[in-house]
C-alpha positions as CSV (number, residue, x, y, z in Angstrom):
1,X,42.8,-86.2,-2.0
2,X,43.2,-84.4,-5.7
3,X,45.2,-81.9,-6.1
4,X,43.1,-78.3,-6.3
5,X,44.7,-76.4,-9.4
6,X,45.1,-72.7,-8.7
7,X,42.8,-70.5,-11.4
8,X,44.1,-67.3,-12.2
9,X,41.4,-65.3,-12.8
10,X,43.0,-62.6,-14.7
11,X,43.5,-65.1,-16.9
12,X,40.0,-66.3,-17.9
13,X,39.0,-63.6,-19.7
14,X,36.2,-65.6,-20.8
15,X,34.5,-66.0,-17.8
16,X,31.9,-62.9,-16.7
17,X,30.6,-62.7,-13.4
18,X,27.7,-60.1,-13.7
19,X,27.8,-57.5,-10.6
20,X,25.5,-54.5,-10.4
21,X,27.8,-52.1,-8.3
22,X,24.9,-49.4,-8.2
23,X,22.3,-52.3,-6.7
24,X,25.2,-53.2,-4.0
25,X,26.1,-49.7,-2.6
26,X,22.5,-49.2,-2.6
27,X,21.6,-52.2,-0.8
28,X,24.7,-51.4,2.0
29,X,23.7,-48.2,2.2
30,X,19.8,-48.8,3.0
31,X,20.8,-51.5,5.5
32,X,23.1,-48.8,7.4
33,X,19.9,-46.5,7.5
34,X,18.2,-49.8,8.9
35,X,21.0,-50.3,11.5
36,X,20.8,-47.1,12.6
37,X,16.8,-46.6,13.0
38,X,17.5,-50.1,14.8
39,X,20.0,-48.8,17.6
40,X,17.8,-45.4,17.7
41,X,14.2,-47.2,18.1
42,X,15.3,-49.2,20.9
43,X,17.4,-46.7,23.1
44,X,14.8,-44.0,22.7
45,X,11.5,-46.0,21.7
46,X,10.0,-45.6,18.4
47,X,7.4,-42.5,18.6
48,X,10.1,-40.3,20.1
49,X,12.9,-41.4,17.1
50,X,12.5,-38.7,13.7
51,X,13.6,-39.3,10.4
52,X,15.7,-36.5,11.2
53,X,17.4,-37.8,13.7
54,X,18.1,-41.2,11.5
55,X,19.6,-38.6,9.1
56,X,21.8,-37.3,11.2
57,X,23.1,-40.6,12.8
58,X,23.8,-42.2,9.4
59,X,25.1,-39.4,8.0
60,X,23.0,-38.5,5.2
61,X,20.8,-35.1,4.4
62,X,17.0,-36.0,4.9
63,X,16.1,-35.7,1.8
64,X,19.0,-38.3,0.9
65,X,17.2,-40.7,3.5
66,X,14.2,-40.6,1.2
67,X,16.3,-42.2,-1.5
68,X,16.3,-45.4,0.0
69,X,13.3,-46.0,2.1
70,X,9.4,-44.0,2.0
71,X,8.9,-43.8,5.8
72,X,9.6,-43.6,9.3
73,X,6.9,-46.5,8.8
74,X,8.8,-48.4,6.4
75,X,12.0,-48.5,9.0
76,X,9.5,-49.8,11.5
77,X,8.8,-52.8,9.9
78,X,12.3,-53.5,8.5
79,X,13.3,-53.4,12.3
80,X,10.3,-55.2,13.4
81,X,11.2,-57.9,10.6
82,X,15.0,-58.5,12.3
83,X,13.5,-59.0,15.5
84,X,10.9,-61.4,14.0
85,X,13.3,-63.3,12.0
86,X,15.6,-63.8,15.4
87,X,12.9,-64.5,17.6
88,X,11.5,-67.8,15.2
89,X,15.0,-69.2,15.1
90,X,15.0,-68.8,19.3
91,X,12.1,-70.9,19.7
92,X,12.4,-73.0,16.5
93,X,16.1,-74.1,17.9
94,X,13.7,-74.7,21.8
95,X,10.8,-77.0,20.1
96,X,13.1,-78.9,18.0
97,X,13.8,-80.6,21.5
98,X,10.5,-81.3,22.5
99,X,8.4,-84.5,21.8
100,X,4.7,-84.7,22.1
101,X,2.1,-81.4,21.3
102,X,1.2,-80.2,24.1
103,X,4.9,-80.1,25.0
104,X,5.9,-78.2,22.5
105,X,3.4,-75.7,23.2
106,X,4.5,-75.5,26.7
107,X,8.3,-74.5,25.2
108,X,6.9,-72.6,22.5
109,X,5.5,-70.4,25.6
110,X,8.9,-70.5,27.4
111,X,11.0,-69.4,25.0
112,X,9.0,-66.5,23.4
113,X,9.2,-65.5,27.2
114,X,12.9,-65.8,27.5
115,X,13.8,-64.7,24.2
116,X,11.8,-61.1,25.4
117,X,13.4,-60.9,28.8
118,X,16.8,-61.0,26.9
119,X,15.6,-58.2,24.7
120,X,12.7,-56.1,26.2
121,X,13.6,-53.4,23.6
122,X,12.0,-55.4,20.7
123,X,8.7,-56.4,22.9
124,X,8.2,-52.9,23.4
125,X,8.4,-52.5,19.3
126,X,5.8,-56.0,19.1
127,X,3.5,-53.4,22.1
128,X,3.0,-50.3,19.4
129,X,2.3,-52.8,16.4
130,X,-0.4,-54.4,18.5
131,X,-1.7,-51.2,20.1
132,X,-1.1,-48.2,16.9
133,X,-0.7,-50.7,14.4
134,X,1.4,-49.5,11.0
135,X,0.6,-47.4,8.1
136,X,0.9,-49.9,5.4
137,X,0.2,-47.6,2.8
138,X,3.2,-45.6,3.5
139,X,6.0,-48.6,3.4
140,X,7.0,-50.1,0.3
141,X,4.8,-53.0,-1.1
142,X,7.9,-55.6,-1.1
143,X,8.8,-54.7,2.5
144,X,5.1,-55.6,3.7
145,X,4.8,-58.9,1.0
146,X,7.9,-60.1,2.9
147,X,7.2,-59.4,6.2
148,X,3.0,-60.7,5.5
149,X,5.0,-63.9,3.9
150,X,6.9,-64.6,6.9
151,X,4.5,-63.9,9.5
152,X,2.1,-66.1,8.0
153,X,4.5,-69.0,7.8
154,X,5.8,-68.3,11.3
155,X,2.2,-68.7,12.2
156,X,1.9,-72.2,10.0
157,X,5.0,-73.6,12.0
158,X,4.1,-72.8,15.2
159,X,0.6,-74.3,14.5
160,X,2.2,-77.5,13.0
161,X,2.4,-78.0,17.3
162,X,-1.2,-77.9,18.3
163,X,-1.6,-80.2,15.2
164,X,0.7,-82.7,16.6
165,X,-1.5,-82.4,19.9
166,X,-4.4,-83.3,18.2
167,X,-2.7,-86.7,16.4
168,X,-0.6,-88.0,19.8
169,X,-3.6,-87.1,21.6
170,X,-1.9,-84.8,24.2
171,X,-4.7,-81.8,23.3
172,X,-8.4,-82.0,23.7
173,X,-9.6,-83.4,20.3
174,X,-12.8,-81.3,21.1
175,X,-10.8,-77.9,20.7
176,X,-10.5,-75.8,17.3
177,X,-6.8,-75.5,17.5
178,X,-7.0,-71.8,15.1
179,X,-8.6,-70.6,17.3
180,X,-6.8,-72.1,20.1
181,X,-3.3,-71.1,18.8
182,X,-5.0,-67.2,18.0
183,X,-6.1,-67.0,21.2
184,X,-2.9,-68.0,22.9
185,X,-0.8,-66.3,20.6
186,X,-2.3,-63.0,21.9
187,X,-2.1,-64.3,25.8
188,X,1.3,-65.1,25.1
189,X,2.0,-61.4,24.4
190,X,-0.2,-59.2,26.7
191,X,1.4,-61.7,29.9
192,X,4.3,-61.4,28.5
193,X,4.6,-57.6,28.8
194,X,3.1,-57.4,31.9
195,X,5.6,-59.7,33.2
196,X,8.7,-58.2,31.8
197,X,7.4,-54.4,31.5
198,X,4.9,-53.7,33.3
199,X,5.3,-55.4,36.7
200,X,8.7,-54.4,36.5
201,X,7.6,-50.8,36.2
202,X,5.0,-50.6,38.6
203,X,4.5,-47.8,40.6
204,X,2.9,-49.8,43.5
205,X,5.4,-52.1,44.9
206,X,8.5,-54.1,43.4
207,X,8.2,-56.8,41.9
208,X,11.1,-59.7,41.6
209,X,12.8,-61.2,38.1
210,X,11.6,-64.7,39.7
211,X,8.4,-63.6,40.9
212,X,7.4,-62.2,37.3
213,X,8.9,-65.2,36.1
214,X,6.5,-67.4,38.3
215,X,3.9,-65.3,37.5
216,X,4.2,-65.8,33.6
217,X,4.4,-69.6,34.3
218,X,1.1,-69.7,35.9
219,X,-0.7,-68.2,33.1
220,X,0.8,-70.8,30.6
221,X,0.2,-74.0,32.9
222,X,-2.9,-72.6,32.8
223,X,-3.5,-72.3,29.5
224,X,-2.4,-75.9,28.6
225,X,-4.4,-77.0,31.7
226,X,-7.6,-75.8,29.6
227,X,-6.4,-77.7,26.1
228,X,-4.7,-80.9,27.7
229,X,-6.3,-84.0,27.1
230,X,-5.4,-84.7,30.9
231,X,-5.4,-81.5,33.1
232,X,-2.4,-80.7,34.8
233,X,-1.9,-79.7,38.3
234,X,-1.4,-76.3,39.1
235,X,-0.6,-74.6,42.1
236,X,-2.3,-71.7,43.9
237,X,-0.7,-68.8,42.9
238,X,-1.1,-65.6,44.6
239,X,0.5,-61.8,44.3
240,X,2.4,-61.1,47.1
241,X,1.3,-59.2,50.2
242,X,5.1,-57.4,51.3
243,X,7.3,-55.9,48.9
244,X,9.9,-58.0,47.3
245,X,13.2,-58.1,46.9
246,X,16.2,-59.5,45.0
């Protein structure tokens, strides 16, 4: 192995590696402000979070806030953008395992599940964009050209699976897999919270971590059952009558 010489950088005087200082403490301290809207959004839920109460956590007047982000809005989607970011690499590292289409499909299901029952905090963040939606207008144009940019190709990859379905003939070459993948896509979220939130939460009777498991299985067997070139076998499925327990 060569020998590594030592370079004394003192020494090269001639070599100029250009750092903005100003773009860097800026940069830290606008990701601190993101940290902490992070931490506050998800103990105490988005609506009932201030910009005031970001102030005061990071340690910064509100009208210092305002010198790095626009909005409460903008803070959103910066958050909403983490979560997104570590939920593809979840079910990216899942699929990379599975073979055909339709099985993909079937662990692209599983693991947006699981990656939600591990953090319910940012699927209740995923609930208010769906239902309230976000004032664009009010968030900087680069924050919503990245987080547009890597939605879209988020969408593109996860697509790439019902595409495969289509050429190994595991998915009913009959189906328009847009609209397929659209439709399930929005499935995949409304079970998913009623699984993990609102079953949990409900005021009628308790429901088990297994049951709502089960019950978020059944709706994805049956979702494949409808696209599958050959149906699959489900199981009757029913709510149960008594109370359940752990």
């Amino acid at each position: 192995m060569p020998k590594m010489e030592k370079i004394d950088l003192a020494s090269e005087s001639n070599v100029s590696i250009p750092v903005n200082r100003k773009e860097r403490e800026y940069q830290l301290r606008r990701e601190l402000i993101i940290d902490v809207s992070e931490k506050l959004f998800y103990k105490k839920g988005y609506e009932n979070v201030t910009l005031g109460d970001i102030a005061k956590h990071a340690e910064y007047t509100k009208k210092t806030l305002y010198s790095y982000i626009t909005s409460k809005a903008e803070l959103y989607l910066e958050v909403y953008y983490r979560g997104l970011v570590k939920r593809r690499q979840y079910i990216a590292d899942a699929m990379e395992k599975a073979k055909t289409g339709l099985e993909k499909i079937l662990v692209l299901g599983e693991s947006y599940f699981a990656f939600f029952r591990e953090n319910p905090q940012m699927l209740l963040l995923v609930q208010y964009f769906d239902y309230r939606g976000i004032e664009y207008d009010k968030v900087e144009k680069s924050v919503v050209d990245k987080f547009i940019t890597f939605t879209r190709e988020t969408n593109e990859t996860h697509l790439k699976a019902f595409q495969l379905g289509l050429t190994d003939g595991t998915i009913n070459p009959d189906i328009s897999i847009e609209i397929a993948y659209s439709q399930f896509i929005l499935c995949l979220r409304a079970i998913t919270h009623q699984a993990i939130i609102s079953l949990e939460n409900s005021p009628e009777k308790h429901y088990s971590a297994a049951f709502r498991s089960e019950y978020f299985q059944y709706f994805l067997k049956l979702f494949l059952h409808g696209i599958a070139t050959k149906p699959m076998k489900l199981n009757k499925f029913t709510f149960p009558e008594t109370e359940e327990k752990e």
